[in-house]
LUMGU-874715 format. One line per field, with one value per atom (N, C-alpha, C): y, z, x; residue number from 1; atom name. Coordinates in pm, 1 decimal. Layout:
<atoms>
Y: [Y | ...]
Z: [Z | ...]
X: [X | ...]
nr: [NUM | ...]
atom: [CA | ...]
</atoms>
This chain:
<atoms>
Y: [10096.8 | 10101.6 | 10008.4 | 10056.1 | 9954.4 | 9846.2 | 9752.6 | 9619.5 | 9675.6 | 9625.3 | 9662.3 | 9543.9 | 9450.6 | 9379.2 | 9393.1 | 9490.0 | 9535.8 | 9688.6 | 9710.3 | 9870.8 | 9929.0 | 9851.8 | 9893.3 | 9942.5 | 9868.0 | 9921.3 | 10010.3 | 10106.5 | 10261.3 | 10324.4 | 10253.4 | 10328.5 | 10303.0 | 10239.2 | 10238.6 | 10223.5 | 10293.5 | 10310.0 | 10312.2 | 10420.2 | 10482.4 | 10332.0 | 10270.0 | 10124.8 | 10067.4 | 10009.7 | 9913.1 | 9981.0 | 10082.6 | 10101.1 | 10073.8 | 10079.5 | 10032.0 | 9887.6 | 9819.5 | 9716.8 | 9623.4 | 9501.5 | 9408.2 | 9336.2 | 9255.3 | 9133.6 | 8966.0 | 9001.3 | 8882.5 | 8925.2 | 9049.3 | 9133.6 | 9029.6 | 8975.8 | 8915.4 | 8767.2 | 8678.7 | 8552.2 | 8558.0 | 8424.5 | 8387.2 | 8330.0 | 8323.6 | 8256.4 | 8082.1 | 7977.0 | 7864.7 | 7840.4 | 7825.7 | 7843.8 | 7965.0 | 8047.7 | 8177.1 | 8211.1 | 8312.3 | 8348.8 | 8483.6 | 8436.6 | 8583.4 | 8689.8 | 8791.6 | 8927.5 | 9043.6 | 9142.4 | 9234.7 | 9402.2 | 9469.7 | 9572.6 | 9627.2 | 9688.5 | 9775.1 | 9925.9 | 9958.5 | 10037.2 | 10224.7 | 10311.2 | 10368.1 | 10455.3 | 10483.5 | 10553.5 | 10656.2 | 10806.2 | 10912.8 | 10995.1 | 11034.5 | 11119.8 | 11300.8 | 11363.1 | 11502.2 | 11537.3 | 11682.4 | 11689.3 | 11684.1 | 11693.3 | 11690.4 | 11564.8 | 11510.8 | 11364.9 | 11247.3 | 11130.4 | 10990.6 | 10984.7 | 10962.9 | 10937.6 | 10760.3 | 10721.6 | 10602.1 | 10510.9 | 10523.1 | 10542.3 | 10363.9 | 10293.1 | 10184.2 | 10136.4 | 10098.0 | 10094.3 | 9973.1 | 9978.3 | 9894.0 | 9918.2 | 9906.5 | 9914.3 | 9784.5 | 9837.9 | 9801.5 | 9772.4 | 9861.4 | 9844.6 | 9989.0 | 9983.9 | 10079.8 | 10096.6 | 10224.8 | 10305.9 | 10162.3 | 10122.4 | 10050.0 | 9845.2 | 9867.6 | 9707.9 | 9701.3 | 9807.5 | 9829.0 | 9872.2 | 9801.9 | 9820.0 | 9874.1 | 9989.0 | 10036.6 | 10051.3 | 9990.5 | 10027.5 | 10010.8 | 10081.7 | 10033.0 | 9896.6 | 9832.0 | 9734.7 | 9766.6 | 9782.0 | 9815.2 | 9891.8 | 9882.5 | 9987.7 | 9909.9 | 9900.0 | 9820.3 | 9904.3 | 9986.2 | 9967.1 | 9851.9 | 9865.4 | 9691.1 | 9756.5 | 9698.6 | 9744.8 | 9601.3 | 9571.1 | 9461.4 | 9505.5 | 9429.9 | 9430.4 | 9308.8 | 9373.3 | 9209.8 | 9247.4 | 9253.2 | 9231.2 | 9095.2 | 9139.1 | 9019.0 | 8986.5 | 8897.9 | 8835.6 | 8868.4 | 8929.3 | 8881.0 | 8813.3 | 8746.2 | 8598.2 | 8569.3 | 8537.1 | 8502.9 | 8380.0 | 8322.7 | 8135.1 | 8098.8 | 8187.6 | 8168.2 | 8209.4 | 8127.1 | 8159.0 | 8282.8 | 8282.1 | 8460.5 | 8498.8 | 8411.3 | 8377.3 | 8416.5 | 8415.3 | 8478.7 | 8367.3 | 8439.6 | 8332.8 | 8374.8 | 8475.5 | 8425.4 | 8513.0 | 8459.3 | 8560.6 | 8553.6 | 8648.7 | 8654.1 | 8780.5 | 8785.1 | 8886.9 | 8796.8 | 8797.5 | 8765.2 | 8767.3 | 8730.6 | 8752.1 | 8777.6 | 8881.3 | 8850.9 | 8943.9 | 8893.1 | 8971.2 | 8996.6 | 9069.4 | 9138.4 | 9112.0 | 9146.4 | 9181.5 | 9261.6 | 9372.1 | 9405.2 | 9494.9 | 9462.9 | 9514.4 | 9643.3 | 9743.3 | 9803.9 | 9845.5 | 9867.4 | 9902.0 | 10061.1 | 10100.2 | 10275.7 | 10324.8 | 10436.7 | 10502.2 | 10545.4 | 10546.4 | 10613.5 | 10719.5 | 10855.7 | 10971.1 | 10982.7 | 10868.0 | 10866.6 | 10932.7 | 11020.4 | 11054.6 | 10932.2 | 10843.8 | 10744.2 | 10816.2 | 10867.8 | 10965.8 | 11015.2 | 11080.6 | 11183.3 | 11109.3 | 11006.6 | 10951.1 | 10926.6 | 10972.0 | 10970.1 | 10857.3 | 10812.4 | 10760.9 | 10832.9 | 10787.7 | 10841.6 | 10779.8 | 10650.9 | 10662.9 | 10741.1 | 10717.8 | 10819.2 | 10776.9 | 10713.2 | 10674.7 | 10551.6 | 10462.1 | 10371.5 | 10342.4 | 10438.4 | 10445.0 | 10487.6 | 10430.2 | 10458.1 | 10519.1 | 10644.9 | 10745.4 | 10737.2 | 10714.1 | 10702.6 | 10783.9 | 10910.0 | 11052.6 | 11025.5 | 10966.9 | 10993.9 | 11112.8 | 11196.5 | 11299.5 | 11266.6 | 11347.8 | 11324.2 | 11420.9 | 11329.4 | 11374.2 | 11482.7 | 11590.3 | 11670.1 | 11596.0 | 11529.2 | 11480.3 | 11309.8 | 11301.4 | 11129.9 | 11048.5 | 11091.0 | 10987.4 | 10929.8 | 10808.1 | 10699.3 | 10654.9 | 10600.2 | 10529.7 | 10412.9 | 10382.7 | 10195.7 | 10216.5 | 10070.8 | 10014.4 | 10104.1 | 10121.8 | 10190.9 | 10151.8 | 10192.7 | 10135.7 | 10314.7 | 10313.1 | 10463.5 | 10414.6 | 10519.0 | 10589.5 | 10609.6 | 10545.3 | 10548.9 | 10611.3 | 10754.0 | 10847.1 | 10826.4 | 10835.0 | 10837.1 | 10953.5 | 10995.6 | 11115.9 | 11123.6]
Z: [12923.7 | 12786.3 | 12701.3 | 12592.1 | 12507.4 | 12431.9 | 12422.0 | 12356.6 | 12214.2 | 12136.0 | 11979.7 | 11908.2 | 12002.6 | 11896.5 | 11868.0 | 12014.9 | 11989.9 | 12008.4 | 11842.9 | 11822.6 | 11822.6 | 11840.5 | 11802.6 | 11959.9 | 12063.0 | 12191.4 | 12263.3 | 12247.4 | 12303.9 | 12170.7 | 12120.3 | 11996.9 | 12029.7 | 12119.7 | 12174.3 | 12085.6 | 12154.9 | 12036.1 | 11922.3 | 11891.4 | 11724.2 | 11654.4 | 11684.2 | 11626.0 | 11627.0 | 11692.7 | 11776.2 | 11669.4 | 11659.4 | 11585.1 | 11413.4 | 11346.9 | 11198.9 | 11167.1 | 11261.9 | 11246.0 | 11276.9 | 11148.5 | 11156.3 | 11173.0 | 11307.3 | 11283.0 | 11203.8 | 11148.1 | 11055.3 | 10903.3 | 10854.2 | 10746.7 | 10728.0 | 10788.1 | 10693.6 | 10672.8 | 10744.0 | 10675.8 | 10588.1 | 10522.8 | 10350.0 | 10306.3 | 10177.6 | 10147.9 | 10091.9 | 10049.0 | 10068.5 | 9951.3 | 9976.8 | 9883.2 | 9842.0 | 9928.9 | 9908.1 | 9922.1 | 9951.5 | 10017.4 | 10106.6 | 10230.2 | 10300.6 | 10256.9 | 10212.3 | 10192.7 | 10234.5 | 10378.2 | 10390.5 | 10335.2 | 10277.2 | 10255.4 | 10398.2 | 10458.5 | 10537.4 | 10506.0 | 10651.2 | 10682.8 | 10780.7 | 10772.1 | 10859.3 | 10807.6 | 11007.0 | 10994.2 | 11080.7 | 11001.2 | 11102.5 | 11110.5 | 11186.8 | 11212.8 | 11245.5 | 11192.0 | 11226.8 | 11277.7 | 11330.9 | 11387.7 | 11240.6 | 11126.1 | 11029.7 | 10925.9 | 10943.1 | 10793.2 | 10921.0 | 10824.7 | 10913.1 | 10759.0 | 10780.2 | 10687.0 | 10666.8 | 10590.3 | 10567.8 | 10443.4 | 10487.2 | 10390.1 | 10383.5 | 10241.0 | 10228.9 | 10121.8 | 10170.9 | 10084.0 | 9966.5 | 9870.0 | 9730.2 | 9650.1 | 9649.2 | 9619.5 | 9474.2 | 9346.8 | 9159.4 | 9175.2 | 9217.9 | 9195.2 | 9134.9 | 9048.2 | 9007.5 | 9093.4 | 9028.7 | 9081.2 | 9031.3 | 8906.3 | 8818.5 | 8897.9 | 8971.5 | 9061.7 | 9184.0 | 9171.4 | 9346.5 | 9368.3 | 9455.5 | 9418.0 | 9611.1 | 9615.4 | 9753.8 | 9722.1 | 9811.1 | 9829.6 | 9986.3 | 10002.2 | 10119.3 | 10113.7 | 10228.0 | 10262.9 | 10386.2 | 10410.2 | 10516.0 | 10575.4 | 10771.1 | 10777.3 | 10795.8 | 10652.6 | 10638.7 | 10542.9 | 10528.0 | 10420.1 | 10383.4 | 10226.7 | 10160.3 | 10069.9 | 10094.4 | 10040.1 | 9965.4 | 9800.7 | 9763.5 | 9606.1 | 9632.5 | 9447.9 | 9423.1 | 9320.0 | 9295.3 | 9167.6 | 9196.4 | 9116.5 | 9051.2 | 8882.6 | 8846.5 | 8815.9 | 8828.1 | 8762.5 | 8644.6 | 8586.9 | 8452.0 | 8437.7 | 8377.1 | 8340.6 | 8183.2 | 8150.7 | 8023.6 | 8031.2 | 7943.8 | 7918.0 | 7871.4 | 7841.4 | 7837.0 | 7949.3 | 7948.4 | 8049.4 | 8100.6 | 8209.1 | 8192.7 | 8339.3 | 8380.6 | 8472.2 | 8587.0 | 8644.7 | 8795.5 | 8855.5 | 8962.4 | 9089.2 | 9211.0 | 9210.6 | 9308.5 | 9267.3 | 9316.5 | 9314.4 | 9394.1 | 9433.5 | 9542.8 | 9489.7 | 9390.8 | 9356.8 | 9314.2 | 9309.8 | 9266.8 | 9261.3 | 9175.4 | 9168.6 | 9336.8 | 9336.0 | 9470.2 | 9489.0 | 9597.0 | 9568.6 | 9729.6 | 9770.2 | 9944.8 | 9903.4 | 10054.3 | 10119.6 | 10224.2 | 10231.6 | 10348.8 | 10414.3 | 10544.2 | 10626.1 | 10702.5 | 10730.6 | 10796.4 | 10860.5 | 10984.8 | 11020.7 | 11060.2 | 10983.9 | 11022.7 | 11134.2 | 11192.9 | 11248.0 | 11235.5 | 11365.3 | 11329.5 | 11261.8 | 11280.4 | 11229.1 | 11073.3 | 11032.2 | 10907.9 | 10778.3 | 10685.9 | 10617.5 | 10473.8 | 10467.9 | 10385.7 | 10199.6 | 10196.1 | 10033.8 | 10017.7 | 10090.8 | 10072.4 | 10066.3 | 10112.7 | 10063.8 | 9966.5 | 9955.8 | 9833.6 | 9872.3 | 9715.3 | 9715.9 | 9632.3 | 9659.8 | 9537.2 | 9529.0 | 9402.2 | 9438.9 | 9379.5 | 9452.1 | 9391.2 | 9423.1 | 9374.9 | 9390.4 | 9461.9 | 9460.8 | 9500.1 | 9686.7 | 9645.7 | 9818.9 | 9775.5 | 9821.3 | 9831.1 | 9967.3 | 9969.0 | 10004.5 | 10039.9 | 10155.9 | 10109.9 | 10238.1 | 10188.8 | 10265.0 | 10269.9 | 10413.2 | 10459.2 | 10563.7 | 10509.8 | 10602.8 | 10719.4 | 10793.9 | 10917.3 | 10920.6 | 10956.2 | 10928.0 | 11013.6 | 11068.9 | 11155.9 | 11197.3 | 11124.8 | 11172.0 | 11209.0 | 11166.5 | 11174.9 | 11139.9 | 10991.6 | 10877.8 | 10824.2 | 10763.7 | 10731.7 | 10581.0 | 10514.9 | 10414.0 | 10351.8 | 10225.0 | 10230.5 | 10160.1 | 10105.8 | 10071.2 | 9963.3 | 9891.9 | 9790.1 | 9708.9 | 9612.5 | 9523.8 | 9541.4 | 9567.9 | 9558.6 | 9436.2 | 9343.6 | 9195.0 | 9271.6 | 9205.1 | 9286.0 | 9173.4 | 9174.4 | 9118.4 | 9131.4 | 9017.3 | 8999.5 | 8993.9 | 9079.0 | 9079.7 | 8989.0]
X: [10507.4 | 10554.3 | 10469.2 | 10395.6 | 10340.9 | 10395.2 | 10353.4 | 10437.4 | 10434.0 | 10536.4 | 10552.5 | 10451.3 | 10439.8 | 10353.0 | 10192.3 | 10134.6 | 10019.3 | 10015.9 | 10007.6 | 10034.0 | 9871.7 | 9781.1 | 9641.4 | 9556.8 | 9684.6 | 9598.5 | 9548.3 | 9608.5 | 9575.9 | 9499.4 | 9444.1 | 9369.7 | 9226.0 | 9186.1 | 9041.1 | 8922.4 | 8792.0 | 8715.7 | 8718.9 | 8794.8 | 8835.5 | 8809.1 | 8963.3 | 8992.0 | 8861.6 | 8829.4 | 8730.4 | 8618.4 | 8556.0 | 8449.1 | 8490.5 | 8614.6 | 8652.5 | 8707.8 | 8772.1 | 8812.9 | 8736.6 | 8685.8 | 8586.7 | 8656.5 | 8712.0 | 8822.0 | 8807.6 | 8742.3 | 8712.9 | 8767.5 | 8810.9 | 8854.4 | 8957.8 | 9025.8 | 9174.5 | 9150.8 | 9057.9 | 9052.5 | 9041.5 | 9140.4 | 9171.4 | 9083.5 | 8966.3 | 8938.9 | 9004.8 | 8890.5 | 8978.5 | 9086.2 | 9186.0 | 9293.5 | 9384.1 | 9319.1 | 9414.1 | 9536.5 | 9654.9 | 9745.2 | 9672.4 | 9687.8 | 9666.9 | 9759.3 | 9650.1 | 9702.4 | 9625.7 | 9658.2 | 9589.0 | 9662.6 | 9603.4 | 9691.0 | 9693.2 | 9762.5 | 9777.5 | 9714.1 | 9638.7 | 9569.7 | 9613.6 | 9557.2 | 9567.9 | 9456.3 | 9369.1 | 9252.5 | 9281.5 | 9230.8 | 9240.4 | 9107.5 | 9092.1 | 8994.7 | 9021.4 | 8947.6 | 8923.7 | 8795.3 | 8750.0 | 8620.0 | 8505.4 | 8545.4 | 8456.2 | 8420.6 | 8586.6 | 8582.5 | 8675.8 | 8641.4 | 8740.0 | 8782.1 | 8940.4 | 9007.0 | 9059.5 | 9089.3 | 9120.9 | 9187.8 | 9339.8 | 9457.1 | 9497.6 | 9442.0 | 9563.1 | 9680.6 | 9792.8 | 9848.4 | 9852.1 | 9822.4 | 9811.6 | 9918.1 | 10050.2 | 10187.1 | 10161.0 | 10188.9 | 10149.2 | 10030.7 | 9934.1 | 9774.2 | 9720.5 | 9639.2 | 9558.9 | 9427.7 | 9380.8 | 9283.9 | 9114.0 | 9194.3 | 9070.2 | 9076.5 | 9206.5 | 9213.6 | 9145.2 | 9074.4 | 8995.4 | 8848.4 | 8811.9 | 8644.2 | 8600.9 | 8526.9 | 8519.6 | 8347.9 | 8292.5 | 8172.9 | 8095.5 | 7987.9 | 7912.1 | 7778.8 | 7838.9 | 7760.4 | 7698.9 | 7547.7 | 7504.1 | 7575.6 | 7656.0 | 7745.7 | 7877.1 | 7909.4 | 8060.6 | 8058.4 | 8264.2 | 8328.5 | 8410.0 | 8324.9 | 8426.6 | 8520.9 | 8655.5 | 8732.7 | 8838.4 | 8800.6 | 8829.5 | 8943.2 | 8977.2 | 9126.5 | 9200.4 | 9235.8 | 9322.0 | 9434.5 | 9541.4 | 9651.5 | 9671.7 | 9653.7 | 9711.8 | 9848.4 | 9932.2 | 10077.2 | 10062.0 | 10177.3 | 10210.8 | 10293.9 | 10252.3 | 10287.3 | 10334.6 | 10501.9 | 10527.7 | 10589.4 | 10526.1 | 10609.5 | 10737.2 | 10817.2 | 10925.2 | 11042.3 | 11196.1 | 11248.2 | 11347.7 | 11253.2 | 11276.7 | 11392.7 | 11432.8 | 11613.5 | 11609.4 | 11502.0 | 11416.7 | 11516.1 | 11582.4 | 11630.9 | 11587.6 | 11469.1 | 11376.0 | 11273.1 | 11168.0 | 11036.0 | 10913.9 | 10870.1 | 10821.3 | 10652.1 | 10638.6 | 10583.5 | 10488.5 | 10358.0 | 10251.2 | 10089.8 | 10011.7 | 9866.4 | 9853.5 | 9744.6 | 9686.2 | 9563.0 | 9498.8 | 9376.6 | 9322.4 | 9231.5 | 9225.9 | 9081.1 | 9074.8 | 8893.3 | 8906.4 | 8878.7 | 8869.0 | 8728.4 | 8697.6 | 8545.1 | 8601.4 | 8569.6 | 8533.1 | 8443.4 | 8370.4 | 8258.3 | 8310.3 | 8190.9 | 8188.8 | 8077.9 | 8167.2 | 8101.5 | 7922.3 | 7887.5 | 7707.9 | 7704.7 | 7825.6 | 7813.4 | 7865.7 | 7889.6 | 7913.4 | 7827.0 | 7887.8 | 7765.2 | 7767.6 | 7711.5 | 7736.2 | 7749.0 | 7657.0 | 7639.0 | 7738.3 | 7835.6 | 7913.5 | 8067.3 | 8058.7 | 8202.0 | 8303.6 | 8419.2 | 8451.2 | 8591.8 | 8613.9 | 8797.4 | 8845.9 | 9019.9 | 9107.8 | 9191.4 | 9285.2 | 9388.3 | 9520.0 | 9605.5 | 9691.7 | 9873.8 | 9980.0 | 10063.0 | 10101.8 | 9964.0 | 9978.1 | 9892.5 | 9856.9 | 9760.6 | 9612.8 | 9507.9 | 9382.9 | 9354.1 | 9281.7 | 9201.9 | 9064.2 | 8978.6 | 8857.6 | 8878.0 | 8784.0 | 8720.8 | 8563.6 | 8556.3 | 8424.1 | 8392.4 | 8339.5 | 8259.8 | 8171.8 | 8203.3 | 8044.9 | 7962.9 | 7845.0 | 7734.6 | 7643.9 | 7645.9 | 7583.0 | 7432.0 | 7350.1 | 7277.9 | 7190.4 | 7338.5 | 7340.2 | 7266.0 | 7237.1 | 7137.2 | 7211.9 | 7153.7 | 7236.5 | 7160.0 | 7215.5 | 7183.6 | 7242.1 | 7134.5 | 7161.1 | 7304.1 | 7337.3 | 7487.7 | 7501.8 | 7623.0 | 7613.1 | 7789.8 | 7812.3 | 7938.1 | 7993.6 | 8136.3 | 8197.7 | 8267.0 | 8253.7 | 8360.4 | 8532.4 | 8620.0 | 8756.6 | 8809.7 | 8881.5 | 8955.2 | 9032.3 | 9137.4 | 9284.4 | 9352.1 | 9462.8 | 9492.8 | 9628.0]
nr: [1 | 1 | 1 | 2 | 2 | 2 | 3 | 3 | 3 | 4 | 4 | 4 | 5 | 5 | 5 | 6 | 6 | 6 | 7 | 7 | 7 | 8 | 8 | 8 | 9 | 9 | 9 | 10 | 10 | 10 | 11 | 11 | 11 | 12 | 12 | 12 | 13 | 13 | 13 | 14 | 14 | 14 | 15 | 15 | 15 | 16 | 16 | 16 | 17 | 17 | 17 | 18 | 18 | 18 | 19 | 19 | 19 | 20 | 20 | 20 | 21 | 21 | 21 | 22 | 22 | 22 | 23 | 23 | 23 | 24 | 24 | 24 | 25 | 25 | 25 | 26 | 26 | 26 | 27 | 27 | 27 | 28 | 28 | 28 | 29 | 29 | 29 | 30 | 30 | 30 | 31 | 31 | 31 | 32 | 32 | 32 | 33 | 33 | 33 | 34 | 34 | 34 | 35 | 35 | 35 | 36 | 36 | 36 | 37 | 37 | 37 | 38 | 38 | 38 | 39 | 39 | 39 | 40 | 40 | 40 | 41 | 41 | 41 | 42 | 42 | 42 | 43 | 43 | 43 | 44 | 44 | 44 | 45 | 45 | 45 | 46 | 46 | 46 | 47 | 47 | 47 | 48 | 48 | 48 | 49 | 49 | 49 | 50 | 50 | 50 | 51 | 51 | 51 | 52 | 52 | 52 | 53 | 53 | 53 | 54 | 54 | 54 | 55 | 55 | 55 | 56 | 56 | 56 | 57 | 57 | 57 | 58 | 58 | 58 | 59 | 59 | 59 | 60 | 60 | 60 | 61 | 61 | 61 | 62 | 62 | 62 | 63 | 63 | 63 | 64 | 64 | 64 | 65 | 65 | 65 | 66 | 66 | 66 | 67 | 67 | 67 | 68 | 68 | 68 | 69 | 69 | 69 | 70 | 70 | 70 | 71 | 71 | 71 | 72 | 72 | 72 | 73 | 73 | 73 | 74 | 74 | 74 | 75 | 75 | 75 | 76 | 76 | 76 | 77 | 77 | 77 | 78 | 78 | 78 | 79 | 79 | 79 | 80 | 80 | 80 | 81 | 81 | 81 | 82 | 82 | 82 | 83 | 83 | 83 | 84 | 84 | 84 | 85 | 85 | 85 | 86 | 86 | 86 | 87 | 87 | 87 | 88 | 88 | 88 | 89 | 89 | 89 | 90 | 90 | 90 | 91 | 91 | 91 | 92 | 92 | 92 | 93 | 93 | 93 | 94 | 94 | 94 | 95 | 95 | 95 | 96 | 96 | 96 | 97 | 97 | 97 | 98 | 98 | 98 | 99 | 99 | 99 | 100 | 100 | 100 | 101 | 101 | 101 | 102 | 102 | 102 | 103 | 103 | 103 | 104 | 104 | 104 | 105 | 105 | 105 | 106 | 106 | 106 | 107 | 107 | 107 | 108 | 108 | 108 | 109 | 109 | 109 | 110 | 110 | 110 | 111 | 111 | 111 | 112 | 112 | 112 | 113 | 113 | 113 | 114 | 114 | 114 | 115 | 115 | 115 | 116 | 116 | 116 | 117 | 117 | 117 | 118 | 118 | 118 | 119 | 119 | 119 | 120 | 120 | 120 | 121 | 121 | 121 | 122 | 122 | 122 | 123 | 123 | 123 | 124 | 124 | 124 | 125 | 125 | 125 | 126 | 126 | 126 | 127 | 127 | 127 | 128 | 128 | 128 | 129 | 129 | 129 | 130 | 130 | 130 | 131 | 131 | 131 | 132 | 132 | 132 | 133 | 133 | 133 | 134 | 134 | 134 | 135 | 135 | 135 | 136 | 136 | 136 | 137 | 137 | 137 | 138 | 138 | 138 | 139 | 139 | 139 | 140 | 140 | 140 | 141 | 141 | 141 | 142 | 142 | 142 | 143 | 143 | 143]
atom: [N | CA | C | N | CA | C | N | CA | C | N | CA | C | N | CA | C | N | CA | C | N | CA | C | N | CA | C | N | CA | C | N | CA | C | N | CA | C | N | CA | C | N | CA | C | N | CA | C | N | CA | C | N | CA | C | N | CA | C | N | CA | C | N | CA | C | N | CA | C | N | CA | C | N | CA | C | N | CA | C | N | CA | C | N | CA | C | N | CA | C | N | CA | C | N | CA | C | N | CA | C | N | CA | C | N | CA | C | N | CA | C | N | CA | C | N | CA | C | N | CA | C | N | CA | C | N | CA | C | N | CA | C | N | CA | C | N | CA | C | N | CA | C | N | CA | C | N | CA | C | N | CA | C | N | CA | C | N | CA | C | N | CA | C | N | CA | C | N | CA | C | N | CA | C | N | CA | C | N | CA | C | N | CA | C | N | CA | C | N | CA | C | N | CA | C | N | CA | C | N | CA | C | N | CA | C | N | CA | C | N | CA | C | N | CA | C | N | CA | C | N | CA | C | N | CA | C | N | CA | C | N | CA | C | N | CA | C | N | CA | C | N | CA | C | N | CA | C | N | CA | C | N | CA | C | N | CA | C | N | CA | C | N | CA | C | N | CA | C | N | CA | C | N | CA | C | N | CA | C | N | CA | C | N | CA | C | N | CA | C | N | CA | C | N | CA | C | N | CA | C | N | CA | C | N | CA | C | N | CA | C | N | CA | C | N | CA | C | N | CA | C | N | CA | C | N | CA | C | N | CA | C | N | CA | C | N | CA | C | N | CA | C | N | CA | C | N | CA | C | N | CA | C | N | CA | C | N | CA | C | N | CA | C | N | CA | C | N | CA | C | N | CA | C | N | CA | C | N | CA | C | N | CA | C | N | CA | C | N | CA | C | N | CA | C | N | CA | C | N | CA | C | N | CA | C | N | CA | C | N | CA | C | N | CA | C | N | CA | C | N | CA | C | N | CA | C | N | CA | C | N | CA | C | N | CA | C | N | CA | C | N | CA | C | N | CA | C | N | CA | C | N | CA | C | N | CA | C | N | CA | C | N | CA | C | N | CA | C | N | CA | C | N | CA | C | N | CA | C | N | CA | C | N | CA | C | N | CA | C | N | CA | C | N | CA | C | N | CA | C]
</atoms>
């Protein structure tokens, strides 16, 4: 029976080839915040769903770094100076980093994002002939 606390183990390769485990260190002074992830694959695209719950399409920046997807945002607080009768709060500024390392068969050009209800989308295709290209910034659509 698999332990509940390591849900990533029987995910093998797959995992192992997207997850850069250095993706969640905080910078200094931060609050750790990783959005949560899920990567799927078909025989044609690797899919790769996170959730950004009060983030826009325009709070998120996805691009390629060598063969890393960077996947970075930042929610700001709003913030009013007067007293506004909060007896607790827990909601605030925050901002991610996250690495992925992609696959060889990745087609890097052809990648797209989207977000759309609060989840980002990034549809990378594979590549039939396994060319690669340099870093590049993806356009993130709002659906």
């Amino acid at each position: 029976m698999a332990n509940p606390r390591e849900p990533t183990r029987y995910l093998g390769d797959t995992w192992d080839d997207f997850v850069d485990v250095t993706d969640r260190a905080p910078a200094d002074g931060e609050r750790l915040w990783a959005p949560s992830v899920d990567v799927r694959e078909t025989q044609r695209t690797y899919y790769l769903e996170a959730d950004l719950p009060g983030m826009s399409g325009d709070d998120v920046d996805v691009r390629i770094e060598g063969d890393r997807l960077v996947l970075t945002g930042e929610r700001e607080e709003k913030h009013e100076e007067k007293d506004e009768g909060y007896i607790m709060r827990e909601r605030y500024s925050r901002r991610f980093s996250r690495r992925f390392r992609l696959p060889s068969d990745v087609s890097k050009d052809k990648i797209e994002a989207e977000f759309k209800n609060g989840v980002l989308t990034v549809k990378m295709p594979r590549s039939s002939d396994g060319a690669q290209s340099k870093g590049k910034s993806i356009k993130v659509k709002s659906g």
